[in-house]
MIPA-74497 format. One record per residue (C-alpha): residue number from 1; residue in one letter; y negated, z, x negated. Coordinates in steps of 0.02 Angstrom, whole numbers, plus 50000, padded with zeros to 5 digits. Each point is the difference from the previous one (the first is absolute). Layout:
BEGIN
> k,r,c2,c3,c1
> NUM,A,Y,Z,X .
...
***
This chain:
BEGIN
> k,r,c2,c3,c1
> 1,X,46298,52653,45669 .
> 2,X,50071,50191,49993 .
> 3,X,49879,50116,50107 .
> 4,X,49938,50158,49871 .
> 5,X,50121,50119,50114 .
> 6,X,50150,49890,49998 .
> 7,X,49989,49969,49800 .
> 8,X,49966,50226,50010 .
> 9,X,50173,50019,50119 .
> 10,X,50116,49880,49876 .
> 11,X,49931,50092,49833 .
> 12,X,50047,50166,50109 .
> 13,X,50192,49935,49986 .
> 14,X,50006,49967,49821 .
> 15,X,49879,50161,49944 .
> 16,X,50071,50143,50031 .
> 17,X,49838,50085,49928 .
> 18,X,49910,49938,50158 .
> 19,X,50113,50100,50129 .
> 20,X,49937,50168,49915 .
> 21,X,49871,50115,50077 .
> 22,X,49833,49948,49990 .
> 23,X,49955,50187,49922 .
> 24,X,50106,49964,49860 .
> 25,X,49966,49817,49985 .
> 26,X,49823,50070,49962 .
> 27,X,50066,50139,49904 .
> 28,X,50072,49856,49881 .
> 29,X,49824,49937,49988 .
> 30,X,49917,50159,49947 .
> 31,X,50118,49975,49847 .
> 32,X,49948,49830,49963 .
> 33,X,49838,50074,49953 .
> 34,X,49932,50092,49870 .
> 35,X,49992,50193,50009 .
> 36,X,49850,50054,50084 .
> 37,X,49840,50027,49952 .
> 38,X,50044,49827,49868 .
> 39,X,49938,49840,50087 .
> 40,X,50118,49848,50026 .
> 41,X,49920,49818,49967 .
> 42,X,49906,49931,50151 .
> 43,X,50111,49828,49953 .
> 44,X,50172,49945,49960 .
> 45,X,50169,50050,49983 .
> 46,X,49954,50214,49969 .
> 47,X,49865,49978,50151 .
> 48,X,50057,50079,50165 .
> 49,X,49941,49854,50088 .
> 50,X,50182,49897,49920 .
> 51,X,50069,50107,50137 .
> 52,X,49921,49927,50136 .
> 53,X,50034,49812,49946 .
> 54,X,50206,50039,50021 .
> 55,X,50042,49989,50180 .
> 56,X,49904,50048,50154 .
> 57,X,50069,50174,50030 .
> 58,X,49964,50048,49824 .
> 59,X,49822,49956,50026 .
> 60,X,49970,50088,50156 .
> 61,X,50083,50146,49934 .
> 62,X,49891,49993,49813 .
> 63,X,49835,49985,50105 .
> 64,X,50035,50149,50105 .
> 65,X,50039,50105,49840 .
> 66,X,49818,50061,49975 .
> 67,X,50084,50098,49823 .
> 68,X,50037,49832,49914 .
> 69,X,49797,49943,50014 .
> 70,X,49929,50156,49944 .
> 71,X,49994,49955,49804 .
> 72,X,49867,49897,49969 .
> 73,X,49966,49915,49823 .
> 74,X,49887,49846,49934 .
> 75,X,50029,49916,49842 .
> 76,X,49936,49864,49912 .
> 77,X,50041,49895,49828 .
> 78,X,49887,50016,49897 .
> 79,X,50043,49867,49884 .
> 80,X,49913,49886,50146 .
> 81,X,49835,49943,50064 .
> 82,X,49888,50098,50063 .
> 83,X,49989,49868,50163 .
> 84,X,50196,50020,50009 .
> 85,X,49974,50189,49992 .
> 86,X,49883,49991,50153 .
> 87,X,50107,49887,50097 .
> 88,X,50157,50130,49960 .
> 89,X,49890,50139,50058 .
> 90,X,49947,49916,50180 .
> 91,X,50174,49961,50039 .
> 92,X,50062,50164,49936 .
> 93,X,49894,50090,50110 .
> 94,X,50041,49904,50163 .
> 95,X,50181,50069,49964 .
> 96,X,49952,50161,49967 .
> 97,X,49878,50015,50157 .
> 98,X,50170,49944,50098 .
> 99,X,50104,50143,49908 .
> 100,X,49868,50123,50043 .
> 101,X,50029,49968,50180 .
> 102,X,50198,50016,50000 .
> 103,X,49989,50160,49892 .
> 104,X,49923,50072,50149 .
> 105,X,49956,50193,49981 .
> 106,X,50091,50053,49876 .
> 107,X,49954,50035,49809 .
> 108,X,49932,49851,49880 .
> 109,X,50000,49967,49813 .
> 110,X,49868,49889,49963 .
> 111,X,50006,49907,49829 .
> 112,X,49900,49877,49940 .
> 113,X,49935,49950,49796 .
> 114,X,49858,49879,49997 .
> 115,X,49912,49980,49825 .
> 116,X,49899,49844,50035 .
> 117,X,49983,49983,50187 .
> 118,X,49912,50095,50148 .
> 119,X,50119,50085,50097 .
> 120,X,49862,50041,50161 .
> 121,X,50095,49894,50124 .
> 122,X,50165,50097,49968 .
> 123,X,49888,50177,50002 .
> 124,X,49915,49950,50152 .
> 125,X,50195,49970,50083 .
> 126,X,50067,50171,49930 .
> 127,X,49839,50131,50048 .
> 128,X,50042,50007,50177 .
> 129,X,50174,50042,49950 .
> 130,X,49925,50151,49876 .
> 131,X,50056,50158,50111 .
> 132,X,50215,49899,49967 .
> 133,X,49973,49997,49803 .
> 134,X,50106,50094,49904 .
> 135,X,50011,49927,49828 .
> 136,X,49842,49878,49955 .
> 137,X,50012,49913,49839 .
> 138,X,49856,49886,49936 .
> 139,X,49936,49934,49861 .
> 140,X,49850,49874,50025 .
> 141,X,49911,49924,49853 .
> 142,X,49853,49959,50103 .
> 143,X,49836,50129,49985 .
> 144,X,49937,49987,50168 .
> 145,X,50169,50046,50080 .
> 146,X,49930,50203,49965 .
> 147,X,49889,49976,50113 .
> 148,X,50128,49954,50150 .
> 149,X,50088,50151,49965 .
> 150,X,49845,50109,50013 .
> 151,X,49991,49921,50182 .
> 152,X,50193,50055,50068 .
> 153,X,49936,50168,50060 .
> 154,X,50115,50094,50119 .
> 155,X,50136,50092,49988 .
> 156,X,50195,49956,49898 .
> 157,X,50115,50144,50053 .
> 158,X,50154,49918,49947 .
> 159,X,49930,49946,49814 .
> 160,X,50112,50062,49874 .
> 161,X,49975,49908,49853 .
> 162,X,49856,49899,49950 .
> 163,X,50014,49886,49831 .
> 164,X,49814,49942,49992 .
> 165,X,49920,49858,49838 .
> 166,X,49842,49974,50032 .
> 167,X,49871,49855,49894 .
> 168,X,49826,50034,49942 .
> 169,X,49930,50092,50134 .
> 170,X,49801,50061,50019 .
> 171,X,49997,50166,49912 .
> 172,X,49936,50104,50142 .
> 173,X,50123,49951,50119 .
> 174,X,50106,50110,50098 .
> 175,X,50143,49962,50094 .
> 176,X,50072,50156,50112 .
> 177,X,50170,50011,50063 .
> 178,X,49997,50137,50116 .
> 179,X,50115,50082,50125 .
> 180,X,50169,49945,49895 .
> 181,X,50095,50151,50030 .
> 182,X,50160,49958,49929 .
> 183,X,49932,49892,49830 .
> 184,X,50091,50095,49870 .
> 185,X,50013,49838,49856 .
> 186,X,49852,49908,49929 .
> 187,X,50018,49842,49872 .
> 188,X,49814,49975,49943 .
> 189,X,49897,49880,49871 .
> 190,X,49834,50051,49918 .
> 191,X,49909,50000,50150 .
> 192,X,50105,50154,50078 .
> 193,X,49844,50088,49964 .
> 194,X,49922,49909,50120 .
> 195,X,50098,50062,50146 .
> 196,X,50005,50149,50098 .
> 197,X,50177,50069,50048 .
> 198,X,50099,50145,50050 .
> 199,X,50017,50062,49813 .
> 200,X,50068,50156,50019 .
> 201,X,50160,49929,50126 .
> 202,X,50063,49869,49843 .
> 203,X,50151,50056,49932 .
> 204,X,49985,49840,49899 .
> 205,X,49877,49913,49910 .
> 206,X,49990,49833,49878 .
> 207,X,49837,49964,49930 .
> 208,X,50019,49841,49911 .
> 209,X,49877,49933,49875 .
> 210,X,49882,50144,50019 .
> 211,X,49873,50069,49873 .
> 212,X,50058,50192,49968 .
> 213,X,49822,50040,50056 .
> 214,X,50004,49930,50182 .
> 215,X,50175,50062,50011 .
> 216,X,49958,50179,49990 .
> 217,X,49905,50030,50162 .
> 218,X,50148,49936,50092 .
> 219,X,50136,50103,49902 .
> 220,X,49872,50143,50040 .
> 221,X,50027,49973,50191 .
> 222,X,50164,49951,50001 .
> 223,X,50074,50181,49957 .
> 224,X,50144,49978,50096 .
> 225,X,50070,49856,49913 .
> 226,X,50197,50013,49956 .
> 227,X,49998,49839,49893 .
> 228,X,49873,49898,49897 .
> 229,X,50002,49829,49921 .
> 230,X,49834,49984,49875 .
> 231,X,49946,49858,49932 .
> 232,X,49875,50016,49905 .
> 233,X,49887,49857,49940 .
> 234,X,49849,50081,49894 .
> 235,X,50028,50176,49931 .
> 236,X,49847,50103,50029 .
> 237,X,49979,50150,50054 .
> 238,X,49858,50129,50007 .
> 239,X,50031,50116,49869 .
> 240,X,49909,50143,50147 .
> 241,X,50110,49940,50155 .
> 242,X,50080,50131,50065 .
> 243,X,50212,50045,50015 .
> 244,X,50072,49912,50120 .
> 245,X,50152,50091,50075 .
> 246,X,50150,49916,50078 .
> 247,X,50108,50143,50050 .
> 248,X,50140,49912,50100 .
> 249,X,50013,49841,49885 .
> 250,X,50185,49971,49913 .
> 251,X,49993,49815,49948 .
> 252,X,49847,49896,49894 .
> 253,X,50010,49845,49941 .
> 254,X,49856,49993,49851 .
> 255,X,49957,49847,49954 .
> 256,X,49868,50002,49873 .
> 257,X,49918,49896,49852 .
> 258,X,49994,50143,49884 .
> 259,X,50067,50154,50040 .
> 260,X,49893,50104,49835 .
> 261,X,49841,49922,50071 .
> 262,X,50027,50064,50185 .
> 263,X,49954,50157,50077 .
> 264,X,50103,50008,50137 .
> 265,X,50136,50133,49914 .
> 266,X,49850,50117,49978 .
> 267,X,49935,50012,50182 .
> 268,X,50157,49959,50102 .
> 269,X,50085,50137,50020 .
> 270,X,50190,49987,50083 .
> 271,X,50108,50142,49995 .
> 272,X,50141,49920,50104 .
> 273,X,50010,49852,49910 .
> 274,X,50188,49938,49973 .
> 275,X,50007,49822,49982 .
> 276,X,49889,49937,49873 .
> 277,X,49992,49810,49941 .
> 278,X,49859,49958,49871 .
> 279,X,49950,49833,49928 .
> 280,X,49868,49981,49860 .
> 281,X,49954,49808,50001 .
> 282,X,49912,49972,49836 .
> 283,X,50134,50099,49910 .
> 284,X,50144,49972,50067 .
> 285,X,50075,50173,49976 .
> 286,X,49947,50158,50017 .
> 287,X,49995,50134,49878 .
> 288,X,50070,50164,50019 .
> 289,X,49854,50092,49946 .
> 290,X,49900,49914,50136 .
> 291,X,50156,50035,50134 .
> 292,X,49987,50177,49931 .
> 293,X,49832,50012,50062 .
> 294,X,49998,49914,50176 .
> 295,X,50149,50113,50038 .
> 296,X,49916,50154,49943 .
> 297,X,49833,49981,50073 .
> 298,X,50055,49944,50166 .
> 299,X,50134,50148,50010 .
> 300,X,50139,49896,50038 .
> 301,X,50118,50151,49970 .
> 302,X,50136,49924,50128 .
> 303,X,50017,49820,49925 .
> 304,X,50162,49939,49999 .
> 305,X,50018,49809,49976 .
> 306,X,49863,49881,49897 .
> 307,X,49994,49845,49974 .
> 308,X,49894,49902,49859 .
> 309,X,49954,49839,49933 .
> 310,X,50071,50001,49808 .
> 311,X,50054,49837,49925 .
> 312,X,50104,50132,49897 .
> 313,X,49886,50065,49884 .
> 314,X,50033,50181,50047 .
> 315,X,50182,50028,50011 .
> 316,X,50089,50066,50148 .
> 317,X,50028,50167,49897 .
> 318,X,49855,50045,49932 .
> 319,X,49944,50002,50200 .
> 320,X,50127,50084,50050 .
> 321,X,49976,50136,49840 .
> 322,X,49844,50015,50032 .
> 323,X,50015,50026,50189 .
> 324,X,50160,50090,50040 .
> 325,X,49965,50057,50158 .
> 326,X,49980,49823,50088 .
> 327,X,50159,49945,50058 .
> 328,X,49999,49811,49984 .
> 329,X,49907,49891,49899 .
> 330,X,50003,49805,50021 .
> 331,X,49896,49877,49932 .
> 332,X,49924,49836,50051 .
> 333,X,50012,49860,49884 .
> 334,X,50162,50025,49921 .
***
C-alpha cells in the first residue's frame, strides 16, 4: 500500500500547483472563501475544511491559516424536526469549537439563526472568545436566551457590528453591552429597547418590527446616526413627545403601515436628509400631499434621491412636478 508521503511526492510531479509557495498556496485559499465578515458553511464543497481533505500539504498548510477559520456561521433547515435540528446543532458546534481554535487571535464573525432551538451550548463555546468578536449576528427564537446575554459581562473592543433578534423576553430585563468602542452598526428587533448600548457611536441603525413608541428613546440617543432602517410595526406616537433631532443622518428607510396616521414627520426633525425611501403598507402608495408634509416638517431641505412604494397610482410626473428639486425619483413596485 502507498505510504501518505509517497502518494504526496508523485501528485507533486503531475501538479504543478503543489510546487508553489506555501504563502500563495494559502493566498489561493483566502479566495476560495467568501469575503470577510460573510461566513462560509461549516460543511461541504464551499466549507474551508474541502481544503484540507485534498492532499497532505494542503491540509497542513489550511490548518495553519488562522484567516480561513475566523468566519463562523450555524444553520439549520427548518423544514425538519425539531430532534434533527438538535442533532445538526451538537455536531455543528463541535466544528465550530475546532474552528475557533485554528482562527487563533485574530478577529471573528459569529453567525448563528436558531428559531426553535436553544443555542446555550454554542454561547457557552463563543463567551470566552468575546474580547475576538467583531461582527456577532444572532437571532434565537428561544425567550430565556436574554437572559445568557445579560450574563457575558466584560469587555468587546473589537465589536463592530452587532445584528441582535431577540424572543419574548421579561419586560424589565436589561442586557448591557459595555466597553464596545468601535460598535458603530446595530440590526435590532422589538426588544432593542431592552438593551443598553453605545447610542451615540452608531452611525447605523435598523430597528425592525418596532412600535414607533419604543423606537423613539433610542433614535433620541442615537444622535449620531448616518443611516436608519425603520420598521415600524404599530404607529403610535405621543402626540407631547418631544423633536427628536438627527443632525448627521443622510439615508432612512421608512417603513410604515400608514404614513397619515404616524407622527414621526412631525417630531423628527432631519435637516441633512438626502436619501429618502418611504413605504406605506396598507396603501400601497404614498400621496404627495402626505410626502409634502414629511419633507417639510422634518426640513429635509438637501434631499436628493427618494424612493417610494407606488403600484403606479401617482405617476412619475406628478412627483417629479410637484418636487423639482429632488433629483431622482424611483419607485418600488413597478
Amino acid at each position: 500500500m502507498e505510504s501518505p508521503s509517497a502518494s504526496d511526492e508523485r501528485r507533486t510531479k503531475h501538479s504543478p500547483v503543489l510546487t508553489l509557495p506555501t504563502e500563495m498556496v494559502a493566498e489561493i485559499f483566502v479566495h476560495f472563501l467568501p469575503v470577510y465578515p460573510l461566513c462560509p458553511p461549516l460543511v461541504g464543497l464551499e466549507s474551508p475544511a474541502l481544503l484540507t481533505q485534498i492532499c497532505h500539504p494542503w491540509r497542513e498548510i489550511a490548518l495553519a491559516t488562522p484567516v480561513l477559520w475566523r468566519a463562523i456561521s450555524l444553520s439549520f433547515d427548518r423544514n425538519s424536526s425539531f430532534e434533527h435540528q438538535v442533532s445538526s446543532f451538537e455536531h455543528q458546534v463541535e466544528i465550530s469549537d475546532s474552528w475557533l481554535g485554528r482562527s487563533r487571535s485574530l478577529p471573528l464573525s459569529i453567525r448563528v439563526d436558531a428559531p426553535t432551538i436553544p443555542i446555550s451550548p454554542f454561547f457557552a463555546r463563543i463567551i470566552p472568545h468575546r474580547q475576538r468578536w467583531e461582527y456577532l449576528h444572532i437571532r434565537c427564537g428561544v425567550a430565556t436566551f436574554a437572559l445568557e446575554l445579560v450574563a457575558i459581562g466584560g469587555p468587546m473592543p473589537l465589536l463592530r457590528c452587532l445584528d441582535l433578534s431577540l424572543a419574548h423576553a421579561t419586560p424589565d430585563l436589561v442586557v448591557v453591552f459595555k466597553d464596545t468602542p468601535l460598535l458603530n452598526t446595530a440590526l435590532l428587533n422589538y426588544y432593542a429597547a431592552m438593551l443598553t448600548l453605545p447610542w451615540a457611536q452608531l452611525t447605523s441603525l435598523t430597528l425592525n418590527t418596532v412600535s414607533a413608541y419604543a423606537c423613539f428613546p433610542v433614535l433620541r440617543s442615537a444622535c449620531n446616526l448616518v443611516h436608519c432602517d425603520l420598521f415600524v410595526a404599530r404607529n403610535y406616537v405621543d402626540s407631547q413627545a418631544p423633536s427628536v433631532t438627527l443632525p448627521r443622518l443622510t439615508s432612512l428607510v421608512f417603513n410604515v403601515p400608514n404614513i397619515d396616521n404616524f407622527g414621526l414627520g412631525g417630531v423628527l426633525i432631519l435637516p441633512a436628509l438626502r436619501d429618502l425611501t418611504t413605504v406605506d403598507r396598507i396603501r400601497n402608495f404614498v400621496p404627495i400631499p402626505t410626502l409634502t408634509a414629511f419633507i417639510a416638517r422634518a426640513g429635509c431641505t438637501k434631499l436628493e434621491e427618494v424612493c417610494v412604494a407606488d403600484t403606479s397610482v401617482v405617476s412619475e410626473e406628478q412627483y417629479r412636478a410637484a418636487f423639482p428639486s429632488i433629483r431622482a425619483f424611483t419607485f418600488i413596485g413597478r
